[in-house]
Every structure is written in C-alpha cells, then in structure tokens.
C-alpha positions as semicolon CSV with decimal commas, in nm:
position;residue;x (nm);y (nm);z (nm)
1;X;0,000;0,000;0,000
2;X;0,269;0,223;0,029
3;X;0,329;0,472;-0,197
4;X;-0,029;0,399;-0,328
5;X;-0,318;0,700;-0,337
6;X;-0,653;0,679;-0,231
7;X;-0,935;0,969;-0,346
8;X;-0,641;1,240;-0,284
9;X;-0,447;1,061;0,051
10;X;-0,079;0,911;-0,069
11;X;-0,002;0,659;0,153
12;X;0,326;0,720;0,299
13;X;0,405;0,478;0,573
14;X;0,285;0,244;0,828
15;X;0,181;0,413;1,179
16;X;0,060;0,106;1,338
17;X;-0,179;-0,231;1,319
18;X;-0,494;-0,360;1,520
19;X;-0,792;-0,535;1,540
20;X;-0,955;-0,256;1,306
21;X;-0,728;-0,252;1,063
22;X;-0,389;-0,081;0,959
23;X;-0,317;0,291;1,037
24;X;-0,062;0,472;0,753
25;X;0,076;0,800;0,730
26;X;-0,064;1,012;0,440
27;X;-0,032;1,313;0,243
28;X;-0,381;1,528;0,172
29;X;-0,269;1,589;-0,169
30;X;-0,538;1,846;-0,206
31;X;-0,506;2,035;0,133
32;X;-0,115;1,953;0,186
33;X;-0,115;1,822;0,504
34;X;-0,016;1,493;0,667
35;X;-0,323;1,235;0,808
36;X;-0,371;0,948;0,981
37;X;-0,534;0,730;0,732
38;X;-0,729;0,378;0,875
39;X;-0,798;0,127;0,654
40;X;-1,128;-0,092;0,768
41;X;-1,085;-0,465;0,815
42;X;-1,309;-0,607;0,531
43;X;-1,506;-0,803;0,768
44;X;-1,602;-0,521;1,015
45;X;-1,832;-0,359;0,743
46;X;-1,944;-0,689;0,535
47;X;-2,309;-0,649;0,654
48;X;-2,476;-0,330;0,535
49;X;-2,677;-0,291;0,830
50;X;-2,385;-0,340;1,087
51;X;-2,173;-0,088;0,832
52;X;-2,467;0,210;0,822
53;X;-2,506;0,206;1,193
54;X;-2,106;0,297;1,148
55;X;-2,150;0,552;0,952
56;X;-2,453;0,769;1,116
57;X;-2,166;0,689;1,401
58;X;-1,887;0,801;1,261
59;X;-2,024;1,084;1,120
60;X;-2,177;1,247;1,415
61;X;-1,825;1,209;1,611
62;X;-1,694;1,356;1,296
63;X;-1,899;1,685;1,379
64;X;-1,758;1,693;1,749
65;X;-1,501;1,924;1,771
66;X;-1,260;1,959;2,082
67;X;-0,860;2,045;2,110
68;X;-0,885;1,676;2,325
69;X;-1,001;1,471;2,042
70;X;-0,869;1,373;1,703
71;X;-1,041;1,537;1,420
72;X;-1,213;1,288;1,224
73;X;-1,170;1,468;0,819
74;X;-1,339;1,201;0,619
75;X;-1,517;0,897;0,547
76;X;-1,456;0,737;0,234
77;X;-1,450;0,398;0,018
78;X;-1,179;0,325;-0,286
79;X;-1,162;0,043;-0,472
80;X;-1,338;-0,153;-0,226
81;X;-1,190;0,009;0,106
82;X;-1,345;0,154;0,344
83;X;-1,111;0,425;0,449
84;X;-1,131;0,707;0,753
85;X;-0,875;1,035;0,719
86;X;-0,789;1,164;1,022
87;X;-0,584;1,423;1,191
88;X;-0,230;1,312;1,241
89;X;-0,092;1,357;1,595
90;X;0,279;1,354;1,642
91;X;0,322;1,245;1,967
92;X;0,308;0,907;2,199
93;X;0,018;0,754;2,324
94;X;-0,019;0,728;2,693
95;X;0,060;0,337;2,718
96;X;0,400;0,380;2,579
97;X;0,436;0,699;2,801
98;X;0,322;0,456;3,109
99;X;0,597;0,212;2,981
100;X;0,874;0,449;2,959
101;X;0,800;0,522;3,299
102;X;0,760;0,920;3,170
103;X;0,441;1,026;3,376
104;X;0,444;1,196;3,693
105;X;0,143;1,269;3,888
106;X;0,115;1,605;3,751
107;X;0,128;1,517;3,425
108;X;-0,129;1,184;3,454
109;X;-0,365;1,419;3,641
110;X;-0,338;1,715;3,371
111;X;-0,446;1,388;3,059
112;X;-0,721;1,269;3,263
113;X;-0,822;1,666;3,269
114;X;-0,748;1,726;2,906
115;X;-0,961;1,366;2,796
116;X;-1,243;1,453;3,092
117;X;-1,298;1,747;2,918
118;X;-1,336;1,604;2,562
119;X;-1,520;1,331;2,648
120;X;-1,757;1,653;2,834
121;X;-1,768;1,774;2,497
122;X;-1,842;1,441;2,268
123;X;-2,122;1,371;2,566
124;X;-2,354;1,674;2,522
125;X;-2,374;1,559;2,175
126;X;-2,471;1,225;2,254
127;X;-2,171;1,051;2,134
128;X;-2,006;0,771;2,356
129;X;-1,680;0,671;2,271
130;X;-1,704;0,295;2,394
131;X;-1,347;0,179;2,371
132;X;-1,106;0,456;2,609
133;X;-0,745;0,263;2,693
134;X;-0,392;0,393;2,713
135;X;-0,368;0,335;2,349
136;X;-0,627;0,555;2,246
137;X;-0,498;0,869;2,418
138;X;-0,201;1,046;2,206
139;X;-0,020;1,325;2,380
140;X;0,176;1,519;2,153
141;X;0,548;1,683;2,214
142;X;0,366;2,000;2,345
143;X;0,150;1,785;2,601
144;X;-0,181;1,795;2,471
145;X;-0,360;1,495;2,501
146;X;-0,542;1,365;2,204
147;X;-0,824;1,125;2,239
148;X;-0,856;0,912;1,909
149;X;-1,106;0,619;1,761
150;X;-1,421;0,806;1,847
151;X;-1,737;0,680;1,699
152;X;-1,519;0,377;1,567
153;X;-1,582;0,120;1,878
154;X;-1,937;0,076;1,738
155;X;-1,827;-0,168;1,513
156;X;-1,720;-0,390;1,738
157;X;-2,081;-0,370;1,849
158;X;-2,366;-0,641;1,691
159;X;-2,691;-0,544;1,688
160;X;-3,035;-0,755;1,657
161;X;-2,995;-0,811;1,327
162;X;-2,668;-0,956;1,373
163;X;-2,782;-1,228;1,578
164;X;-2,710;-1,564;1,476
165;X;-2,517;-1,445;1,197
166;X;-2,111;-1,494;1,112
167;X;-2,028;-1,176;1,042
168;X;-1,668;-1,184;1,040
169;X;-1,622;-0,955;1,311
170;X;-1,560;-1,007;1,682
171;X;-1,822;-1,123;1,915
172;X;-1,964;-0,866;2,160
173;X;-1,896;-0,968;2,505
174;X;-2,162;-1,082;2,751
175;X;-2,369;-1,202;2,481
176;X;-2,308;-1,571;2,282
177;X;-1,922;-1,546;2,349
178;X;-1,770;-1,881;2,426
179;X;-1,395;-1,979;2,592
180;X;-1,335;-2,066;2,233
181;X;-1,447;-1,731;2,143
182;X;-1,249;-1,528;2,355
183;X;-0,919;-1,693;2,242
184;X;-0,971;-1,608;1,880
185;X;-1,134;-1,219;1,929
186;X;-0,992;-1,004;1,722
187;X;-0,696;-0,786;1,912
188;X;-0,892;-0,495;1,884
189;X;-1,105;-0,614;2,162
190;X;-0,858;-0,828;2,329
191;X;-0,684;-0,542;2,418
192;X;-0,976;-0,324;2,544
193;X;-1,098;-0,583;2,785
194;X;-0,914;-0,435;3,092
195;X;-1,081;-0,117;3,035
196;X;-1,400;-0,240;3,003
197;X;-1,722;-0,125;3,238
198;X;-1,888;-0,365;3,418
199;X;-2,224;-0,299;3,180
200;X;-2,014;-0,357;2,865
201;X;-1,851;-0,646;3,023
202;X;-2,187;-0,847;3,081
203;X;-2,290;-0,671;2,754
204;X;-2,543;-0,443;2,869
205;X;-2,613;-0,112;2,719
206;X;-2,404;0,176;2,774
207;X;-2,427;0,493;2,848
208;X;-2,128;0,785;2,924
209;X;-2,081;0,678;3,267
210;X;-1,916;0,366;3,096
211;X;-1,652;0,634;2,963
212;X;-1,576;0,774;3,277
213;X;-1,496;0,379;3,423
214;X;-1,259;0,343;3,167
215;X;-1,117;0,647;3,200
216;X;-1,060;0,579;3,580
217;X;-0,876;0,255;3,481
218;X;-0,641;0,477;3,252
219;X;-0,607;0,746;3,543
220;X;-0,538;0,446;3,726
221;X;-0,287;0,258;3,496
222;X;-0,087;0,596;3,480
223;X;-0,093;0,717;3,863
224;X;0,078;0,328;3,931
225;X;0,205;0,183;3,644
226;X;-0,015;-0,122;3,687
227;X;-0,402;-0,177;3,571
228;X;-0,657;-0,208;3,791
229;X;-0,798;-0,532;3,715
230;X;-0,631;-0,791;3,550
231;X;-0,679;-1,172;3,454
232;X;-0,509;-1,457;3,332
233;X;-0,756;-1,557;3,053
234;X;-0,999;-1,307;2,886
235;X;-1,308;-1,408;3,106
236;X;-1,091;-1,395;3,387
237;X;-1,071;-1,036;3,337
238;X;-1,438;-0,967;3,242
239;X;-1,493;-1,128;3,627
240;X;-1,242;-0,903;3,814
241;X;-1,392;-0,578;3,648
242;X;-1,769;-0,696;3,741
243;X;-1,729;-0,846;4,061
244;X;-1,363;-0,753;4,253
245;X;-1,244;-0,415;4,413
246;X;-0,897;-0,336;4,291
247;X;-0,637;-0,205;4,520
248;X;-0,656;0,165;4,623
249;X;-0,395;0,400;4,439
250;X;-0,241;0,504;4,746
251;X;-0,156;0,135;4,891
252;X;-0,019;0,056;4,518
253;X;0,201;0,359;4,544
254;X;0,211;0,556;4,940
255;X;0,309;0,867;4,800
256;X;-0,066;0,931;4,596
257;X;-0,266;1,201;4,758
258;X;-0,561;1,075;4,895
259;X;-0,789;1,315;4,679
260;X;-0,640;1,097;4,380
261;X;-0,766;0,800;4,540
262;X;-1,119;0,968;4,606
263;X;-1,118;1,026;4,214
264;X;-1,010;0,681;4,105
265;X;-1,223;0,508;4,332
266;X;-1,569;0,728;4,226
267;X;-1,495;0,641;3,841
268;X;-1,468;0,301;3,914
269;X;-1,761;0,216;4,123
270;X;-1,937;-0,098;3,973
271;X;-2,237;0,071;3,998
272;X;-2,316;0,357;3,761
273;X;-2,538;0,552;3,960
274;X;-2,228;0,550;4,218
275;X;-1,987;0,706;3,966
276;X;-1,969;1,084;3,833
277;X;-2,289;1,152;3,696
278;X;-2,111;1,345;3,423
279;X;-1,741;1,401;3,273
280;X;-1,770;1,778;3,354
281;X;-1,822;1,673;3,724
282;X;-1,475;1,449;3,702
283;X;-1,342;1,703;3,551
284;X;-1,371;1,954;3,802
285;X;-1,289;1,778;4,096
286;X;-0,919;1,652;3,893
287;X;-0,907;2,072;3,815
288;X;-0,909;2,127;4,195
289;X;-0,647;1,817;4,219
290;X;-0,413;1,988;3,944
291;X;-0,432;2,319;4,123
292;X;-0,321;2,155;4,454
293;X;-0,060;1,955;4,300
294;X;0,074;2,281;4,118
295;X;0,056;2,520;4,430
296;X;0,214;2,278;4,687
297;X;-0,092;2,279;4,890
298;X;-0,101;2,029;5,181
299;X;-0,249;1,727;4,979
300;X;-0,465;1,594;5,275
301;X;-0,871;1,520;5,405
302;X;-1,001;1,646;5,661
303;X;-1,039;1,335;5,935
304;X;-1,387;1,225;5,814
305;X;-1,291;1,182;5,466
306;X;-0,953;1,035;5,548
307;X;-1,099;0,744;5,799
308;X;-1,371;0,680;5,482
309;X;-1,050;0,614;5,227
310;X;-0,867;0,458;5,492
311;X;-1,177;0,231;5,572
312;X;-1,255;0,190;5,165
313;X;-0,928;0,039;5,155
314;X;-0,876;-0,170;5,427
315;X;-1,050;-0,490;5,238
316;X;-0,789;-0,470;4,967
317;X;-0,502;-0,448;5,239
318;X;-0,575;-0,707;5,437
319;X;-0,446;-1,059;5,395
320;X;-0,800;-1,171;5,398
321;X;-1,000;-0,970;5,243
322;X;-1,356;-0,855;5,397
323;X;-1,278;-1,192;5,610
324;X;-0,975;-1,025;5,746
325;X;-1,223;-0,749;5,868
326;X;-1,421;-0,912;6,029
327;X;-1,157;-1,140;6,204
328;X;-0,933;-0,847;6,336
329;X;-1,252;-0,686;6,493
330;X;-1,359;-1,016;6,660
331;X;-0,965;-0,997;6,783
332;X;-0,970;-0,627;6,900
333;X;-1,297;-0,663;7,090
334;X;-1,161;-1,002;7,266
335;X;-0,835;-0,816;7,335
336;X;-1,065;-0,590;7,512
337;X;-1,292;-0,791;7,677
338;X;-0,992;-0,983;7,842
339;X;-0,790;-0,625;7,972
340;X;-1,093;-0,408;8,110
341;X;-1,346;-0,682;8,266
342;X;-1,300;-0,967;8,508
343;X;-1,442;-1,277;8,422
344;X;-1,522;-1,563;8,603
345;X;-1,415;-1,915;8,519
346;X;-1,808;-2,033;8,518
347;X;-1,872;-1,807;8,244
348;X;-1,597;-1,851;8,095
349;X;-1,636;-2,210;8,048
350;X;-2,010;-2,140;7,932
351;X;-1,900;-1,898;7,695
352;X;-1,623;-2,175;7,539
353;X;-1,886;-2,402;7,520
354;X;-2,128;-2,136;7,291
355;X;-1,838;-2,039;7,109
356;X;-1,742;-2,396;7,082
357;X;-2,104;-2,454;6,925
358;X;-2,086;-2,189;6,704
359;X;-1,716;-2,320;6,552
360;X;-1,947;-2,637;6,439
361;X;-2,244;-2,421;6,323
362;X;-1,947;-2,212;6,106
363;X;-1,776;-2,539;6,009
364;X;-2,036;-2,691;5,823
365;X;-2,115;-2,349;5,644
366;X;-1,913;-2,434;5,362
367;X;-2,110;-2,757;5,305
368;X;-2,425;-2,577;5,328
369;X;-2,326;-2,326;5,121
370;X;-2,168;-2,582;4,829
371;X;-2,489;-2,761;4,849
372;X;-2,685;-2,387;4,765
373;X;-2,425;-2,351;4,508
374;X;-2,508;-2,706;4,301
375;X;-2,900;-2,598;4,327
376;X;-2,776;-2,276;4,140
377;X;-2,561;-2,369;3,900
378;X;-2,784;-2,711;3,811
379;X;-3,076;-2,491;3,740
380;X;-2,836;-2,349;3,424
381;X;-2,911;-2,554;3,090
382;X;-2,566;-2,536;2,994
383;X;-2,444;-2,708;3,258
384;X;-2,372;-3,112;3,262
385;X;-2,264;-3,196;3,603
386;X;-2,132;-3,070;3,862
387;X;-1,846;-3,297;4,125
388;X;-1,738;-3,154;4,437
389;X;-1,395;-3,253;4,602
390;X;-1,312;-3,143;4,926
391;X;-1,207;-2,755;4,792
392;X;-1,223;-2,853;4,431
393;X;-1,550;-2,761;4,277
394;X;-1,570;-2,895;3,897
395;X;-1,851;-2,777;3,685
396;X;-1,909;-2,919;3,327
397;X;-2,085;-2,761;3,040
398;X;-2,164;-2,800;2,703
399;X;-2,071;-2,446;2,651
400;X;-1,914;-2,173;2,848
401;X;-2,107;-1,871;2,768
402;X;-1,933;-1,538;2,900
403;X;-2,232;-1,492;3,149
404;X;-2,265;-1,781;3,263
405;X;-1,902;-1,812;3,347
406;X;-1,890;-1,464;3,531
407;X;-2,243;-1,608;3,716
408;X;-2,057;-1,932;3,808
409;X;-1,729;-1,767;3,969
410;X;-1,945;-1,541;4,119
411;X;-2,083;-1,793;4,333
412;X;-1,785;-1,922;4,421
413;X;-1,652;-1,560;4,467
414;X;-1,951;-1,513;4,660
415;X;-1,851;-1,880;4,942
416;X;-1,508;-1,762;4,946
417;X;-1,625;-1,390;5,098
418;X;-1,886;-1,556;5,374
419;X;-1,615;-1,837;5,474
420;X;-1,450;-1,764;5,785
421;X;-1,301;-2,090;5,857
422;X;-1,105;-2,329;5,646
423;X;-0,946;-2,362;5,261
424;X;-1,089;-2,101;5,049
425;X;-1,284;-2,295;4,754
426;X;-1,167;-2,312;4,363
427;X;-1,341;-2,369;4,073
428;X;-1,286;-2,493;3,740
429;X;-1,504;-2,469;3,447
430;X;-1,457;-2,777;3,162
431;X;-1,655;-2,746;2,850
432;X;-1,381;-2,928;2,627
433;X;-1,392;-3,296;2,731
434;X;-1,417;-3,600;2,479
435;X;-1,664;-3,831;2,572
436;X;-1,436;-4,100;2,739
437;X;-1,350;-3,803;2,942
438;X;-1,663;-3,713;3,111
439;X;-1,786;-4,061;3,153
440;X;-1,495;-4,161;3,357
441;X;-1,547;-3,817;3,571
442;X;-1,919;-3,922;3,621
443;X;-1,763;-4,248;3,770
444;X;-1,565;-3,993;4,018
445;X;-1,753;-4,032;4,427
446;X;-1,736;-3,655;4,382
447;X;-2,020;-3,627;4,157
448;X;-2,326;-3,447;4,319
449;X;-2,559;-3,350;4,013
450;X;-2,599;-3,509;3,669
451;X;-2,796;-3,403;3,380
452;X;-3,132;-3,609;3,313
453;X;-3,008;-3,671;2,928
454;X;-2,717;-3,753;3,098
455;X;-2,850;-3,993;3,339
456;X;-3,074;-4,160;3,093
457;X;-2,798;-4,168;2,816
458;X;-2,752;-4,425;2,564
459;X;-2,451;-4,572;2,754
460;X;-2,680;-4,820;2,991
461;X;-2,291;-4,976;3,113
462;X;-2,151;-4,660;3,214
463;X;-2,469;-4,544;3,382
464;X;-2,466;-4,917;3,586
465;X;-2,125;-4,736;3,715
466;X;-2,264;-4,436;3,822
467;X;-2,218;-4,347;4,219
468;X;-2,487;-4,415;4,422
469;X;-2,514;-4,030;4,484
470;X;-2,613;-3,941;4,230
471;X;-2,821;-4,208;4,115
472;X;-3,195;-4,182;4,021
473;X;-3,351;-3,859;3,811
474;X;-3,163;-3,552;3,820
475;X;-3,035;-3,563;4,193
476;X;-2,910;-3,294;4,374
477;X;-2,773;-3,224;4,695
C-alpha cells in the first residue's frame, strides 16, 4: 500500500496495526497536510446494516469538535476500502508513556483533565466513545492529550440483526461469546478488555458513565504503572472488572494524595449511579487536584474523609479480604474484653462451650453453602454436572457462555467472601472434554448433580457405574 493513493491521501508509511485494521501515514494531496489514514478490516463492514449504523456513528463524532479529540476529516470507500482520514498527531500515546515510565502525577492528572474534558464535549452531543485505553490517548510533544477512535468502537458492536449471523467480526462480550471465542477475538477487543465497564462487560447497554470507568482505569494505569484489574484468561478479566475491588492507588504507590484516590475510586464504582454523573463533574474535581498539585498545597482530608478512604481500603489491604475485617474486629474486641473486665471461670467455660457450638455451626457453612451452590448452577441448561472434592469444585458444560461463566465464579466468589473458617474454595469450568472423558469423571464419588439426558444416556454400562449419589432422576444435593 505504500506509496499507493486513495481519493487524494498518498499513503506514505505504516503508523501502526490492530484489530480494526492498519493505520498509515498520508499526504492530503489536495489540502497539503499529513493524516492518519485507517484502513477498515473487510469483515467489520461486510453487513450493510452493521456498516450504516457505522457511519450515522462516525459521522456524528466527525462533527464533534474539541482540542482533546482527534479530528475525524473524512469517510470514504476506494476500490473496495473503506477508508477514515484523520488528523495526524505527532506524539506518543499514553501506554508507551506509562511504559517508559515518563508520567508523573502532575502530568497523569493534567491527561485525565485534558480527555475529561473532551469526552464533556463528545457527551452533550450524545456521542459515547465505547473503547477509552492507554492506546487511544495520544499526547503530543507539546503535552496535549489527544483522544482518538471516536465513533469507531461501534463496530465492534452487533446489533439484533446480527444475531445468529457470522459476520466476520468479533463477538460482543456478555452475549453468545464462548472460551473458544475469547481466544480467537480479534486484538482490537482483546486489548480493550481491561478497560471495560462492568455494563459492557456483561454486555449491557451503555451509556457515558461507561466512559468515565474506563477512563478511571487509565487514570489508574498511569498514577501506578499497573491496571486495575487484571486476569489470566480473557473471562478472567471480564470477572475481576464486574465483581472484585482493585487495590486503592495510594496502597499501590504511598506517595498518591488521597484526593487521587477519592477520584479513582468514584470512576470506578461498579455501579453507575455510584460514579460521576457526568465528565464535567470528574473534571472539576481533577481541576481542583491539578491546582493543589501545582501550588504545593497540603495534599490531605479532613479526618472524616480520610478514615472513609482509609476504611474503603482496608478490604484490599488485608491478607483476607472482607474476612480479614471481620476477624481483626472479633480480635480487638476479645483483646478488650480480656484487659478491662474480670471474668469468672463459670462463664468462661459457658461462653467456650457457645463459642465452641458456634465453631461447628461455622464449620459446616461451607457444606451448606456448596450444596446452595449445586441448586444454582444445576438450574443453568448449559451445565452437565457438577463434582465436588473437598475444595475442588468442577462444573461441566456443554458451553461456556461469558455470562454464565462470570455467574458461576461469582458464586464461588460469593462462598469464598462468607467463609471464615477453612481452605478457600476453587473452581474450574470444563466445557472441552471428549466423551471417554466425562464418563470416567461421572464415575468420580465426587459427583453431586448429573444431567437427566445424561442420566438416561444411551450408555446403559456406564450409567450401571454411576455413584450411588447421584443415582436416580436428576439428583441434587
């Protein structure tokens, strides 16, 4: 493509590649001046429908115009490609800035303020950008931030019409997107998955509060270097942004004000009624942070506000989570109860023998609770069999749907936060095994649900084999 011209752009060189497509240098021969030209992936606008809703996109960010967002010039098709000219910004985006290790606090707080504002801007007009990460955000060699790709995330967006259909394109999460799936998503969207809102991760619909999450995770990545929630597979991710609390900025890194923390913490609030109701609000409040940072005011809260971050932290600190809460209290008020009051050995005694009933009453909680946990997950279609043991909880499928994964850890997630005694539990998720496979694990004494079309399959030998638990129709615990 190089040195090739499309309409009046001259391609001049590569600028970079992604799920999209490829990004090249060009010359406006008309106007004589450099853009950044994106050539479409073929795939992305196969389906007419899918590539109009694009375009009324794509056009309307086109007419937003803001220093802290990347002109969008033209829209265009040559020769079969569907091309996008837009401004060229000479600078580096904010992930390799993050990388180099090149951002102070000053300077992370003055992009969030620069982007805040844009996004403020691209808002009122009813335009969400759907897809804000690191490497999205260009700040030049003057230190102006540039926010680029607006309008262009909706492609990576199905709508009903879609449904059922191969387009080509990647599969929106939350909806029919398998382990399979996830693996072979284009990189586009593998690489926006950390920044992803808790409504676009279970594929709800959005709205700009989703922008100002992922714009928290970017304030977040470049205030400590690290991201906020992190996986080791795709769905793995999906389930930390939906479900866990990420560390507070200022136990990452102790020098962080705490007002930066206050920030962070309000733009990533699972809910979205519990974030900034607008950018202009975030906005403001990292204005005020800027202006303290610049005049060397005394970065602290009054005590109120300072025992609330302290206290909004404390789960993330502690070796045990919310369980480590609740076990240093119990400590502190025994500590207590022991130095300031006398206690007599008769009571004493009585109150060993309560607490000793109350150990057994909390050490079969985790049974109880694993046995709510099979009546929940056997209720899902998907879902084959289910073999608990001791801490190993096994669940087969058919199919691993990205909700009904997140739903699945979550109720692990969910046993692991009430257990206060004993081996946290893990889970595994199979929805790959041959048939030799899963009859042998049906054969396992950990089996405590089974399918009915399992049960009555056409295998009458292996079924003869089956453990007694779990014979007769559909059992459960």
């Amino acid at each position: 493509m190089i040195g090739r011209t499309l309409k009046q752009y001259k391609i001049e060189s590569v600028l970079g590649k992604g799920g999209m497509g490829i990004v090249y240098r060009a010359q406006d021969t008309k106007l004589q001046r450099p853009v950044a030209l994106k050539l479409l992936k073929p795939e992305l606008v196969s389906n007419e429908d899918r590539r109009a809703r694009f375009l009324r996109e794509a056009r309307s960010a086109a007419a937003v115009s803001h220093p802290s967002i990347a002109q969008v010039y033209d829209i265009d098709e040559d020769d079969g490609m569907t091309f996008i000219a837009m401004e060229y910004v000479d600078g580096r985006t904010v992930n390799r800035l993050v990388a180099d290790g090149e951002l102070d606090l000053l300077g992370a707080v003055e992009i969030a303020l620069q982007v805040a504002e844009g996004l403020a801007k691209a808002h009122e007009a009813n335009i969400i950008h759907r897809d804000i990460k690191s490497d999205n955000i260009m700040v030049t060699r003057e230190g102006h931030a540039k926010l680029l790709d607006f309008g262009l995330a909706k492609l990576l967006e199905s709508g009903p019409e879609d449904a059922g259909k191969d387009t080509g394109g990647p599969v929106p999460p939350g909806r029919t997107l398998t382990i399979g799936q996830a693996q072979t998503i284009a990189g586009a969207v593998m690489g926006t998955v950390n920044y992803m809102s808790p409504e676009q991760a279970r594929g709800q619909d959005l709205d700009p509060r989703s922008d100002i999450f992922s714009l928290g995770v970017v304030l977040y990545e470049m205030a400590t270097g690290e991201l906020p929630f992190k996986g080791d597979t795709f769905l793995d991710t999906m389930h930390s942004i939906a479900y866990e609390e990420p560390k507070a900025v200022t136990i990452v890194r102790k020098n962080l004000p705490p007002q930066l923390h206050q920030i962070v913490f309000r733009c990533l609030r699972k809910r979205r009624q519990d974030r900034y109701p607008d950018a202009r609000t975030l906005a403001a409040d990292l204005k005020h942070l800027k202006h303290d940072i610049e005049s060397g005011a005394r970065l602290s809260l009054p005590p109120a506000q300072r025992l609330r971050g302290w206290l909004e932290g404390l789960p993330t600190a502690l070796p045990f989570g919310r369980n480590g809460m609740i076990i240093l209290a119990v400590a502190v008020v025994a500590a207590a109860v022991l130095i300031f009051t006398r206690i007599q050995w008769a009571n004493l005694m009585s109150t060993g023998i309560m607490a000793l009933v109350a150990y057994r009453i909390v050490r079969n909680r985790k049974r109880r609770m694993l046995q709510g946990f099979t009546k929940k997950v056997s209720a899902l279609p998907e879902v084959k069999a289910v073999i608990i043991k001791g801490n190993q909880v096994t669940v087969v499928m058919d199919k691993a749907p990205a909700k009904t994964y997140i739903r699945i850890t979550s109720l692990i997630d969910a046993i692991n936060k009430r257990l206060y005694l004993g081996k946290p539990v893990a889970g595994t998720i199979k929805d790959d095994l041959g048939e030799r496979e899963f009859q042998n694990l049906l054969r396992d004494t950990g089996i405590v649900y089974a399918r009915d079309d399992i049960m009555l399959g056409s295998n009458p030998e292996a079924e003869k084999k089956l453990p007694s638990s779990i014979t007769g129709s559909n059992s459960r615990t």
